[in-house]
C-alpha positions, 0 to 999 in steps of 0.5 A: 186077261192080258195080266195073266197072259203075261204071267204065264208067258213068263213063266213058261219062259221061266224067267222072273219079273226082274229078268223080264223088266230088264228085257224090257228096260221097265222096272220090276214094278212094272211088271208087277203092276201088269201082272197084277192088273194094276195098270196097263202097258202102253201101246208101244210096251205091248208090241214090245212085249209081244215081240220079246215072248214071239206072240202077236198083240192079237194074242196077248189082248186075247182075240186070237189063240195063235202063237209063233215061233221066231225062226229068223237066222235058221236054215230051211233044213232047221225049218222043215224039222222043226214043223215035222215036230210041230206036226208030229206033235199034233198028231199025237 
């Protein structure tokens, strides 16, 4: 599960394997080996994949369905629009 959580973080970011293996300073093959279940990403790789796709380990390991969204930086005004979408959304 955590190969294809990857894979799809990624594509929904729509980003390649080589640009997410420079994010992360691993090779293209690693991330290949992820997404492909070959090998695992150390403890550490995962927080740091977690935090590069603003996902929670809990998420990316599959024992949670929450996802967040980085908001550091934005005012409170950029805040509350962005939850009235979320909200609006949900409604719909």
């Amino acid at each position: 599960m955590l190969n294809e959580k990857i894979k799809l973080l990624r594509n929904q970011r729509n980003i390649t394997q080589v640009e997410l293996a420079k994010n992360l300073s691993v090779s293209k093959q690693a991330v290949s080996n992820w997404e492909n279940d070959n090998i695992q990403p150390s403890i550490d790789m995962l927080v740091k994949i977690a935090g590069f796709f603003s996902v929670s380990t809990d998420y990316l390991l599959g024992l949670e369905n929450k996802r967040y969204l980085e908001i550091t930086g934005l005012s409170d005004l950029k805040v509350t629009h962005i939850q009235q979408i979320i909200d609006d959304m949900r409604q719909s």
